[in-house]
Each structure stands twice: as structure tokens, then as C-alpha cells.
Backbone bond lengths (Angstrom), bond angles and torsions (degrees), N, CA, C in turn:
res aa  C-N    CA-C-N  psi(-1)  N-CA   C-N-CA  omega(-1)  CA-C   N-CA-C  phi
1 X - - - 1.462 - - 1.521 109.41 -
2 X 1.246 122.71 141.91 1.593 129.61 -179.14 1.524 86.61 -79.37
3 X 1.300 83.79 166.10 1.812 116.07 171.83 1.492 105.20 -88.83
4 X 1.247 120.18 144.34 1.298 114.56 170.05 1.613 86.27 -100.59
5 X 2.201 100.84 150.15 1.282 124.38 171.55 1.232 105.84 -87.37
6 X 1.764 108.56 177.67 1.390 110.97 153.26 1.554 125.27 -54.85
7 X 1.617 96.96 -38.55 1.686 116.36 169.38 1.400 116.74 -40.46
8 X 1.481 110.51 -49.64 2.049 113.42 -153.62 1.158 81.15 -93.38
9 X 1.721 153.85 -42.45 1.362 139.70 -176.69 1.447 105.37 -51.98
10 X 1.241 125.99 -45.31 1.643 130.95 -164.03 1.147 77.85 -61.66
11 X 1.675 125.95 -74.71 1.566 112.47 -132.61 1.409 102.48 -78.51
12 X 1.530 131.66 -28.51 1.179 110.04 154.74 1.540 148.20 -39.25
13 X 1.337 102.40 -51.89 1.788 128.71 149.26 1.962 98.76 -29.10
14 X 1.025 108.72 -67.66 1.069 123.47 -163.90 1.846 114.58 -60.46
15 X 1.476 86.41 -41.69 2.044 93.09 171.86 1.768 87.82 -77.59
16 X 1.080 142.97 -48.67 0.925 112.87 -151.39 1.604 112.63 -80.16
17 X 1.323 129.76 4.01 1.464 127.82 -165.62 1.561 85.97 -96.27
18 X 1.254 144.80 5.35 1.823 135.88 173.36 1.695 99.65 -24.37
19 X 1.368 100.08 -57.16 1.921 108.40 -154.98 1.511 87.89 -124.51
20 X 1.756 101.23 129.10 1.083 122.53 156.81 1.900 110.54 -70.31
21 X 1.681 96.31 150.99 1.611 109.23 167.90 1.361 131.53 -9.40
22 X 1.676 91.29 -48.28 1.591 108.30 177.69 1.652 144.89 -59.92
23 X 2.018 83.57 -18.14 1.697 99.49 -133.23 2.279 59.18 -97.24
24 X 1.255 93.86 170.08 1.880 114.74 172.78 1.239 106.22 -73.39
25 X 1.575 120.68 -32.18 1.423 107.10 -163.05 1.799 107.75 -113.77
26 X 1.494 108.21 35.79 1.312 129.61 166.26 1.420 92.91 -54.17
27 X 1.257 139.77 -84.76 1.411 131.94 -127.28 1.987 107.71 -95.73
28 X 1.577 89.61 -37.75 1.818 89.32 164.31 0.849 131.16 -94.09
29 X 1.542 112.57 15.58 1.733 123.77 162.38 1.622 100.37 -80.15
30 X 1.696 125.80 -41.93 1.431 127.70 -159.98 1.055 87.78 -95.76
31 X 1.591 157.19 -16.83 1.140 134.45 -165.31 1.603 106.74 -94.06
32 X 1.574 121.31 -40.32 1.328 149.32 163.95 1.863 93.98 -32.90
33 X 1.110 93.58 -31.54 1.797 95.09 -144.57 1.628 96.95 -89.15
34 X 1.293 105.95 -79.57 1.742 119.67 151.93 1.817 97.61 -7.20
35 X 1.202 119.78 -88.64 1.354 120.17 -167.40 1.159 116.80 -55.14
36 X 1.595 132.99 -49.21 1.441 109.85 173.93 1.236 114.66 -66.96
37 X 1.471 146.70 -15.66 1.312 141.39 158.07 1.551 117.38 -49.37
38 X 1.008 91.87 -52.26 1.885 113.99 170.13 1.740 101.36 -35.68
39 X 1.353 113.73 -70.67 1.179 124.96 -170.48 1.461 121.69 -71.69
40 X 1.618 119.26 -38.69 1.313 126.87 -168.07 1.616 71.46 -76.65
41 X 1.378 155.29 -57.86 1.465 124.04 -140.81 1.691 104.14 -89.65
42 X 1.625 139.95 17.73 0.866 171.79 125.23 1.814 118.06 -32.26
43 X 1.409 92.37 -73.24 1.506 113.32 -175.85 1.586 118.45 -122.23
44 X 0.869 116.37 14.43 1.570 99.47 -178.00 1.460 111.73 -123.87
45 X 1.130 114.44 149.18 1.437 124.39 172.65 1.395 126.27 -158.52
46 X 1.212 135.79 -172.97 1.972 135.23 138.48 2.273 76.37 71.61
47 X 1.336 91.16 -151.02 1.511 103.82 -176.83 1.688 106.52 -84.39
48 X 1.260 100.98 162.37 1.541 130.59 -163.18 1.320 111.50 -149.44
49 X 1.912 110.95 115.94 1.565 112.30 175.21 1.254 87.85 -103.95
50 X 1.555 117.08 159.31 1.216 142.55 -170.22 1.290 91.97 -143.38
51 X 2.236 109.88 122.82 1.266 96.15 -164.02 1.596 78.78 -128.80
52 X 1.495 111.28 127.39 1.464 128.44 -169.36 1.470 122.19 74.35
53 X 1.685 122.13 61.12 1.396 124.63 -137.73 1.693 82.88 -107.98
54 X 1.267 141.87 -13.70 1.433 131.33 172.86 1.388 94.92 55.97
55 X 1.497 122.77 -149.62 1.253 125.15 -170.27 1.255 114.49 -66.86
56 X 1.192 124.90 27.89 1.696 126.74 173.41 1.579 109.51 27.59
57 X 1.571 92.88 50.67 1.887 91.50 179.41 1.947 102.99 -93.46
58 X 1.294 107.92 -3.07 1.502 122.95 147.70 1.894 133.56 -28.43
59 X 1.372 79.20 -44.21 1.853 98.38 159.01 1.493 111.58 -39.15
60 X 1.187 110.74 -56.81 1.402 113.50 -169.71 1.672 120.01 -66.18
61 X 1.248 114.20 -20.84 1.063 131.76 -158.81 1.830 88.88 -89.90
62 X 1.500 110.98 -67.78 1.551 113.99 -173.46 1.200 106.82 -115.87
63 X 1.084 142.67 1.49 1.515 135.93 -169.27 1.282 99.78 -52.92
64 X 1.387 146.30 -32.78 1.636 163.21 -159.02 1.721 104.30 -76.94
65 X 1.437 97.66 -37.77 1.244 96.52 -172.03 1.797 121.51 -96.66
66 X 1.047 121.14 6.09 1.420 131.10 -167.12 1.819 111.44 -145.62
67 X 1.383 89.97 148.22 1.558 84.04 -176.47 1.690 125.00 -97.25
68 X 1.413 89.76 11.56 1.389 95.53 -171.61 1.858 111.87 -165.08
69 X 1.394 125.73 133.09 1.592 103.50 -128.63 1.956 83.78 -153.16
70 X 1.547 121.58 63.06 1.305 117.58 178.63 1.435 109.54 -76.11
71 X 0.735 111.80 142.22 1.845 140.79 177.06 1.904 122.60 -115.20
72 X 1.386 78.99 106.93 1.834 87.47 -167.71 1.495 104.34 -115.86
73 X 1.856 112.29 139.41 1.146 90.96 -178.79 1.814 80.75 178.97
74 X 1.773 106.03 151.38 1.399 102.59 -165.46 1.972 109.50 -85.95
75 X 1.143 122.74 168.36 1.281 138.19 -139.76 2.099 92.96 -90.33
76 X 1.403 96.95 -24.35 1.438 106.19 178.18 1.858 121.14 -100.21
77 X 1.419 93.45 11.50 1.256 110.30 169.58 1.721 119.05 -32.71
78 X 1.368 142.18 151.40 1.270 129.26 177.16 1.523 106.56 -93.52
79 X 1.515 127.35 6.93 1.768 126.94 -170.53 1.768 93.08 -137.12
80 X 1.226 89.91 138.97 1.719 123.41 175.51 1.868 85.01 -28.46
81 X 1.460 107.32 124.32 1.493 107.86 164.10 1.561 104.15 -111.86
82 X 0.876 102.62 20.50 1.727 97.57 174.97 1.297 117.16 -43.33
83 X 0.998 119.96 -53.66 1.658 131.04 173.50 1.740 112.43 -55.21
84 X 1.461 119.76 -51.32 1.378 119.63 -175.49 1.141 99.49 -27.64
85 X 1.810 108.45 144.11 1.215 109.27 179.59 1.871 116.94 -113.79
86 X 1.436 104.21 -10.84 1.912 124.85 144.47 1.537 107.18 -147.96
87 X 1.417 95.74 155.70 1.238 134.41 163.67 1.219 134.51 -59.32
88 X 1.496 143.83 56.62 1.214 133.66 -177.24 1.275 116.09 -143.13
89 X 1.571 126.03 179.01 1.473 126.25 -178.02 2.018 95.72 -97.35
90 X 1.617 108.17 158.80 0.635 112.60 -150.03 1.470 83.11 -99.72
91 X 1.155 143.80 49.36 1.188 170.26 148.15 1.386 117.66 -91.02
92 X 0.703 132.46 -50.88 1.367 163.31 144.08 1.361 159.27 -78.31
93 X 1.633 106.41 45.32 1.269 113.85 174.27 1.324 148.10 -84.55
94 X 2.012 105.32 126.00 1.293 97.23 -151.92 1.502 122.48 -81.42
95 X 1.214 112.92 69.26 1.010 122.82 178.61 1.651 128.54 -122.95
96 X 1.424 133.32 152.08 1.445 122.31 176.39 1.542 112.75 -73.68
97 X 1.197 92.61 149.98 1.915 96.23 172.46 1.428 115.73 -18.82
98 X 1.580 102.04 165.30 1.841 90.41 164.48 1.314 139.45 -16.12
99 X 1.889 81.24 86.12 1.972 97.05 166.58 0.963 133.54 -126.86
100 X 1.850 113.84 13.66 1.058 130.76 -174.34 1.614 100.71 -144.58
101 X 1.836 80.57 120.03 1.762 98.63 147.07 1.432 148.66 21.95
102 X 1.884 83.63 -88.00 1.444 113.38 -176.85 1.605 99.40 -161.64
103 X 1.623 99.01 164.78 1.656 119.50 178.44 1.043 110.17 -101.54
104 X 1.612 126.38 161.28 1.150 124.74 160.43 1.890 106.02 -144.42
105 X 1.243 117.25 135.85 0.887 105.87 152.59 1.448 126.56 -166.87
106 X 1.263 122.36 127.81 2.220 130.98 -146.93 1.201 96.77 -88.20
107 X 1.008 149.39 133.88 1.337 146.54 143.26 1.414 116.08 36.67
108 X 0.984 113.99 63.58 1.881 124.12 -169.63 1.673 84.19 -122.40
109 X 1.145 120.73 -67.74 1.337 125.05 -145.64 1.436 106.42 -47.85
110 X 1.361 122.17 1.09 1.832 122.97 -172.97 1.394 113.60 -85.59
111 X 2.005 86.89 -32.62 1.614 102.09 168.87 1.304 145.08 -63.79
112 X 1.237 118.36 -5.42 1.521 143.52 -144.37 1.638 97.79 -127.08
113 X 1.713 96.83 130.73 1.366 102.82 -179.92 1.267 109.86 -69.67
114 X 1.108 123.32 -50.08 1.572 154.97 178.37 1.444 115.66 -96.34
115 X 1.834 106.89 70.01 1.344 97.86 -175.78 1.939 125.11 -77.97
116 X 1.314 73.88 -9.14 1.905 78.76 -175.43 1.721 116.89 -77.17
117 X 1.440 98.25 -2.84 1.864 113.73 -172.80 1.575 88.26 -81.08
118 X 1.586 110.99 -57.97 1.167 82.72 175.29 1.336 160.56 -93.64
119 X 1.821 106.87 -1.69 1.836 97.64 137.73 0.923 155.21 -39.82
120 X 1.704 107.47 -33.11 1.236 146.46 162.09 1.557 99.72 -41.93
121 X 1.600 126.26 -72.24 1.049 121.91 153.25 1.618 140.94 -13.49
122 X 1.238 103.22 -64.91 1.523 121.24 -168.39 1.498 90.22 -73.47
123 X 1.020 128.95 -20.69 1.387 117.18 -165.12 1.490 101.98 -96.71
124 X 1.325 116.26 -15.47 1.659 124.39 174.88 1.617 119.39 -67.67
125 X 1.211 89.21 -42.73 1.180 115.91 -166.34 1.715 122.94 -71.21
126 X 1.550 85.65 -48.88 1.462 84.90 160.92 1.218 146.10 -96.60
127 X 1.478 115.84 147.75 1.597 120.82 -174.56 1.727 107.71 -44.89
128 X 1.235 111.11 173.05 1.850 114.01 -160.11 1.528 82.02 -94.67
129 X 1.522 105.03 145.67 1.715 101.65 170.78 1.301 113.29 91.94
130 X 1.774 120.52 -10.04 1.053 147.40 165.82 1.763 112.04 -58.63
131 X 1.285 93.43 136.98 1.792 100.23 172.77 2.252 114.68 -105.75
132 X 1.017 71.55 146.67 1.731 82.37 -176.62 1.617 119.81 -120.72
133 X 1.387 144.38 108.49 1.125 153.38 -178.61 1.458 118.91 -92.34
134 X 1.195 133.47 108.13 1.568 131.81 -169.26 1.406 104.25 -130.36
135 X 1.114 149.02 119.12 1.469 154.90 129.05 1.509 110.47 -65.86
136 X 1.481 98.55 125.14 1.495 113.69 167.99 1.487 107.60 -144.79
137 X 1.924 110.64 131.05 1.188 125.91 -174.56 1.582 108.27 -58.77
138 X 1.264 115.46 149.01 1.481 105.08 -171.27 2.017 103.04 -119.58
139 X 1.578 102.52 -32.65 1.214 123.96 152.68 1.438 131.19 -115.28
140 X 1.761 137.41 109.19 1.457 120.32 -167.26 1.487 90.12 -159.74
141 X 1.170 104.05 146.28 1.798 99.92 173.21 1.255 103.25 -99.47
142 X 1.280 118.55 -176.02 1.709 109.09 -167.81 1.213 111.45 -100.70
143 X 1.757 91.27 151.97 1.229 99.66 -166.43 1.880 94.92 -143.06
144 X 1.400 123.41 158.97 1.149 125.23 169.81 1.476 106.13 74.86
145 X 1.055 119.49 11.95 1.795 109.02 -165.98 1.546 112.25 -85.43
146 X 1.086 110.36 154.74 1.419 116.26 47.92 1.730 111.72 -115.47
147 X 1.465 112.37 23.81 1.622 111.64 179.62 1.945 89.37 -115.94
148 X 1.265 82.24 88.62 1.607 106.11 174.02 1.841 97.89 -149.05
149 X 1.274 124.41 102.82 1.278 109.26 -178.89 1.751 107.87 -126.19
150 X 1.487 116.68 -34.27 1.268 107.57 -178.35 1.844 130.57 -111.70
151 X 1.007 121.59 -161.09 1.181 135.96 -178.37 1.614 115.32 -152.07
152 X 1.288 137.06 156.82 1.428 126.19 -146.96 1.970 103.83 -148.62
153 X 0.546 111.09 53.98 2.009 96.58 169.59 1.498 110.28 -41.75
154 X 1.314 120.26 163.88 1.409 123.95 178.22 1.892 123.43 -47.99
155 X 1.730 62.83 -37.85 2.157 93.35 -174.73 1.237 115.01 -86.75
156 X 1.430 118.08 0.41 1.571 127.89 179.13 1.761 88.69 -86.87
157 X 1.395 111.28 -57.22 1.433 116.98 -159.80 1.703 125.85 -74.13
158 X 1.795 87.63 -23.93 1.557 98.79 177.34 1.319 96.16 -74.71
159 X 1.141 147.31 -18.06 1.386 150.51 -136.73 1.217 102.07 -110.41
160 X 1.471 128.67 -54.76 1.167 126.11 170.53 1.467 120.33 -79.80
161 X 1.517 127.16 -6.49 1.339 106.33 156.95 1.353 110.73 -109.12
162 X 0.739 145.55 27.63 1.789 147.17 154.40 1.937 85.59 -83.50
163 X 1.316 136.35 -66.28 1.422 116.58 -164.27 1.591 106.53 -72.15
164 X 1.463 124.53 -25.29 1.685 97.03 148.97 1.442 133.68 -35.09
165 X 1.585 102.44 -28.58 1.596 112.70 -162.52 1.397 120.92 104.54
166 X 1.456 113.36 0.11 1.690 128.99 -175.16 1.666 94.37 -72.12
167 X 1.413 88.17 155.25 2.218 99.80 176.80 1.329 95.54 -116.25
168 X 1.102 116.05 103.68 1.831 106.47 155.82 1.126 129.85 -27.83
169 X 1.341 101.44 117.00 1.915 100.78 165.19 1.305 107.44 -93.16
170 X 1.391 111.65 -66.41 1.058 127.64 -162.55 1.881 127.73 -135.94
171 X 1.571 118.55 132.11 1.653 116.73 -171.29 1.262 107.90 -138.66
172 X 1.410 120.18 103.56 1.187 134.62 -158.92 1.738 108.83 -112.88
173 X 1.227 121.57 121.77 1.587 135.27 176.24 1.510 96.86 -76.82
174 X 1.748 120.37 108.49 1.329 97.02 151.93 1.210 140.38 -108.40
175 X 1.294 106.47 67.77 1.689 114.76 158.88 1.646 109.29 155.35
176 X 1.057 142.11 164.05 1.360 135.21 -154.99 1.706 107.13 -107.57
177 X 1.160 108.64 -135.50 1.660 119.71 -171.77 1.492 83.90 -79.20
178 X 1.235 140.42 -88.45 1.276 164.67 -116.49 1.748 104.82 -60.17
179 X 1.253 99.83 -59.44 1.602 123.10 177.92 1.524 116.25 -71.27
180 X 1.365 131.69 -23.34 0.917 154.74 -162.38 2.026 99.13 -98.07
181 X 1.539 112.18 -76.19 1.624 111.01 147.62 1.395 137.01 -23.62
182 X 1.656 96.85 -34.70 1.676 105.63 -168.35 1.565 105.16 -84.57
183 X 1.310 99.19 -49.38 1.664 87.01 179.64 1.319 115.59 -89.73
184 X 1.130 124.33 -10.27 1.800 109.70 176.49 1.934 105.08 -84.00
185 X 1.417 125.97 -18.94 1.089 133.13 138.68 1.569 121.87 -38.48
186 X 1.068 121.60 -53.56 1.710 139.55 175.40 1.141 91.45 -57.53
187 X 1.580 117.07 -74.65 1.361 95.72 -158.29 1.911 119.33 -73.63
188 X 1.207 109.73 -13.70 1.624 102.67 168.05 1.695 112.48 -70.74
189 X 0.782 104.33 -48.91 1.797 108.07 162.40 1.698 97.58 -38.03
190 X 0.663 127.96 -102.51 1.615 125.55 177.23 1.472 119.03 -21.93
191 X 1.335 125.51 -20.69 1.539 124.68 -164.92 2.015 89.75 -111.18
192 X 1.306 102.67 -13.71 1.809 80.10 -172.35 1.798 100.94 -122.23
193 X 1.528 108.27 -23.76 1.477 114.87 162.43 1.377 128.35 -27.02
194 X 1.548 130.43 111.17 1.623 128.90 -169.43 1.328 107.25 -129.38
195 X 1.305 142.85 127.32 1.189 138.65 145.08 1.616 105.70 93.73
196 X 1.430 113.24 -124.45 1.151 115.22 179.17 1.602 136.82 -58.20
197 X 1.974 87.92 -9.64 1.611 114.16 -149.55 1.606 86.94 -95.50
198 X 1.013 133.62 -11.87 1.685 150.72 148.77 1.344 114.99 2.13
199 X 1.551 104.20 -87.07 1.293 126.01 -176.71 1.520 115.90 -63.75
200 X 1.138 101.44 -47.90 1.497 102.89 -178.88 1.740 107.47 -75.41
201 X 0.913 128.07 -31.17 1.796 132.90 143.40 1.872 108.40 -25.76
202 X 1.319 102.58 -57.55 1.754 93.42 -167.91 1.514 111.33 -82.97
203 X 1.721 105.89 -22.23 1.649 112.31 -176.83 1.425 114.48 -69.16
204 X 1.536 105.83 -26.51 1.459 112.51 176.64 1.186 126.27 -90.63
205 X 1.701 121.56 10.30 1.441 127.31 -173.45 1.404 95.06 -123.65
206 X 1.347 113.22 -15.05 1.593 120.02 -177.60 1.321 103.97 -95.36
207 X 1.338 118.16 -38.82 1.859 106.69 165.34 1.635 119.24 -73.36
208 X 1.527 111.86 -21.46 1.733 111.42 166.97 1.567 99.13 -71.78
209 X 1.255 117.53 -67.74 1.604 100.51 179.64 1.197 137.50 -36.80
210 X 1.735 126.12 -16.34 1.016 112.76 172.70 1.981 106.48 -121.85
211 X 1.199 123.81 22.37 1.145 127.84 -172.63 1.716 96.04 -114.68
212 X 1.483 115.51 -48.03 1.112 99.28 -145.34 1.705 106.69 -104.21
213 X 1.079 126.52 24.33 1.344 132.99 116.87 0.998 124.36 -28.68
214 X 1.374 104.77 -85.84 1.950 111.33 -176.98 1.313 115.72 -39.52
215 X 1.171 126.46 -12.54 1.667 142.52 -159.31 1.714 93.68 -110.17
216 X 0.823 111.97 -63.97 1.702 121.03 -170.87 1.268 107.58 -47.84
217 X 1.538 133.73 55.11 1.675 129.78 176.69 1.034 96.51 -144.29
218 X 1.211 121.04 -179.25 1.735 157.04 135.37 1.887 87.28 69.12
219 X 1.626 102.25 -125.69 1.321 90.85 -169.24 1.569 122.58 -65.04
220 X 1.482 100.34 -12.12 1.829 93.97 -174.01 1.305 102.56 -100.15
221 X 1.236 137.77 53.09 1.028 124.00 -170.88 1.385 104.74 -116.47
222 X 1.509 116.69 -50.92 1.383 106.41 179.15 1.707 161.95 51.32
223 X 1.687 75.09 60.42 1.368 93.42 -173.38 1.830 136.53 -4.82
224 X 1.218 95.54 -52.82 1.521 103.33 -158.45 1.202 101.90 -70.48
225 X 1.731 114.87 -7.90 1.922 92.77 179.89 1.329 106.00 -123.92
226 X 1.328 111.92 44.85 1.757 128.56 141.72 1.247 115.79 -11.73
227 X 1.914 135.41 128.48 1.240 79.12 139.04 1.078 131.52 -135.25
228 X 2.048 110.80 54.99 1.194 118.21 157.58 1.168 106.32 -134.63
229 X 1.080 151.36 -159.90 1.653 172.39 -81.29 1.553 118.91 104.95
230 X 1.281 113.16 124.64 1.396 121.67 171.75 1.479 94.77 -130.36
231 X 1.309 97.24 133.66 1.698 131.63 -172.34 1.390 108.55 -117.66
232 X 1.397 124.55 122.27 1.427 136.22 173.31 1.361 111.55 -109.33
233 X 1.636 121.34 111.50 1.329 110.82 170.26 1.816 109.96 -136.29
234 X 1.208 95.83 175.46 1.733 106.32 -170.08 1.382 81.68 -111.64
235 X 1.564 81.21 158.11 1.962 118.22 140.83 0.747 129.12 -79.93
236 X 1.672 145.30 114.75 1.705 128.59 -147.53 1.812 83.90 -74.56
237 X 1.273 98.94 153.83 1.854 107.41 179.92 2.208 99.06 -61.92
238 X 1.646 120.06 -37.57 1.070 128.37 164.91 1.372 113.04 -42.89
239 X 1.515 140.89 -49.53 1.504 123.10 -161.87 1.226 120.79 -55.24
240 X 0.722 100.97 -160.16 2.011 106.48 -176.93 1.569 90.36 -179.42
């Protein structure tokens, strides 16, 4: 495992301030965030494709840890691609067999008609002995659509990267019933909130954001109503 610097704390600090207290996706923006740091300083190293990297504000998160940090993502994307570093579907990467490192990929896979093409991918792509990182929402209402098509259980995701040929390392719940309630609550508060009903809309997503953490453990925590999953898998060192 790397050391975290004074550097990777800032820029973490720094991904994690996106959404103020107020906003719904305060607490599963930092928890999302926390964990793939967790993991990229675990598994990652050498080069890194990032498949659907949007504003590749991801940098901040691992850029520290890898020496080389491509960002793929299509031209009709809905977030500033200024940063992308090529153009393609994640179907289709133009790249030769194992030439990368490690995988990455955030909450893309919901987007994808054909999400198993692109594990299929990630698993091409990378060198044997290679690690792979995937987040998929397991609970989310829609968002980005109309290319919003799936939903993910642990066993949806282990499932489709074991038939890439990926080995499980690792399947991590991040966050239980509690956290999962709190912000999809937040954000309906925000979607039906009018006028005066405003304020008291942000006071009540700003007291779940900081209460219902502390709540989200031990017995109340409760895995199964996640509502993401991050999945860690290898390339057996054997593939070709």
C-alpha cells in the first residue's frame, strides 16, 4: 500500500468538497471517494485506463499513485471532456491487448447498454496480474437519461466480471440502509421543495448529512441497501 502525502490528503480533501452539506450527494460523494482511494492505494500502479473519466477530476483521487493516468470517454459525454485524453466507446478500446496496469471505472457502468462489453474490455486491456476497480450503483434514481439503463447487486457485478475472466478480490458495500434513505430522501426534498419550503429542504439534508453517518454501522447498517458497490478484480497472471 502507498503512503498517503500531505499532497494526496489535500487533493482528496479537495475531490471531496464537489457538494456542500446541503447538496444530497454530500455524504456518497465522500464516501465513494474515501473508498476508491482506499483501493487504488491497495492495487494500482505502472499505467491506468479510466474508462468513462468525464472531467477526469479522478486525478486527484489517484493521480499520486500511478505513472501514467489515460482517460477515455465519448465526445457526447454530459461533463466538460476537456481533460479526456481519447475519444471512444467503452466498447471499444483503441488500444492493444494488455497495456495497462490497472482499470478504472466510477459509476459509468449504469450508462452502458451493454455493460458486460465493457468488462469485456477492461479485461482486454489489461496486462495479466492486472487489477480492475468498478463501482456500480445498486440503488439510484435516474439520472443522466435517457442513457440510464441498469442497476447492480454485488452478484450482478461479480457475475459479470468473473465471465470477463476477472478473479475476485474484493466486493465492498458502501454504506448501508441509512445513507442510502438519506440521500435519495435529500434529493426528493429538492425535486418537490417550493418557495418557502426551500430552506427547510436544505436544513433537513444538512442535518441527514451529518447525523446519518454516525447511524450507518454495526447493526443498522445493512448491507443489502447499499447504494453502491465497488468490486476489485484481477487478471489471472495465466490469461493471454
Amino acid at each position: 500500500m502507498s503512503p498517503q502525502t500531505a499532497e494526496s490528503r489535500a487533493n482528496l480533501a479537495k475531490f471531496c468538497r464537489k457538494f456542500h452539506l446541503t447538496h444530497p450527494a454530500y455524504n456518497i460523494h465522500r464516501l465513494s471517494a474515501k473508498s476508491v482511494r482506499s483501493a487504488a492505494e491497495r492495487y494500482f500502479k505502472g499505467s491506468l485506463i479510466e474508462i468513462g473519466c468525464g472531467t477526469k477530476s479522478s486525478t486527484l483521487l489517484f493521480g499520486d499513485l500511478v505513472e501514467q493516468h489515460i482517460g477515455i470517454d465519448i465526445p457526447e459525454c454530459y461533463h466538460d471532456v476537456t481533460n479526456v485524453d481519447a475519444f471512444a466507446t467503452a466498447y471499444h478500446l483503441p488500444f492493444m491487448d494488455g497495456v495497462f496496469d490497472c482499470a478504472y471505472s466510477g459509476a459509468v457502468i449504469e450508462h452502458l447498454n451493454d455493460p458486460q462489453r465493457m468488462v469485456d474490455e477492461a479485461f482486454r486491456v489489461l496486462a495479466p496480474g492486472g487489477y480492475a476497480v468498478f463501482t456500480a450503483p445498486q440503488y439510484f434514481h435516474l439520472h443522466e437519461e435517457p442513457r440510464d439503463y441498469f442497476r447492480f447487486t454485488k452478484f450482478g457485478l461479480d457475475h459479470m466480471c468473473r465471465k470477463a475472466g476477472f478473479e475476485p478480490v474484493e466486493m465492498i458495500a458502501l454504506s448501508g440502509f441509512l445513507i442510502t434513505f438519506g440521500f435519495e430522501f435529500g434529493y426528493w426534498l429538492r425535486a418537490v421543495a417550493r418557495g418557502p419550503l426551500k430552506p427547510f429542504a436544505r436544513m433537513t439534508v444538512a442535518m441527514n448529512n451529518l447525523v446519518l453517518p454516525a447511524l450507518d454501522r454495526g447493526f443498522l447498517r445493512r448491507e443489502g441497501f447499499t447504494w453502491m458497490n465497488l468490486a476489485v478484480v484481477q487478471k489471472p497472471l495465466a490469461a493471454r
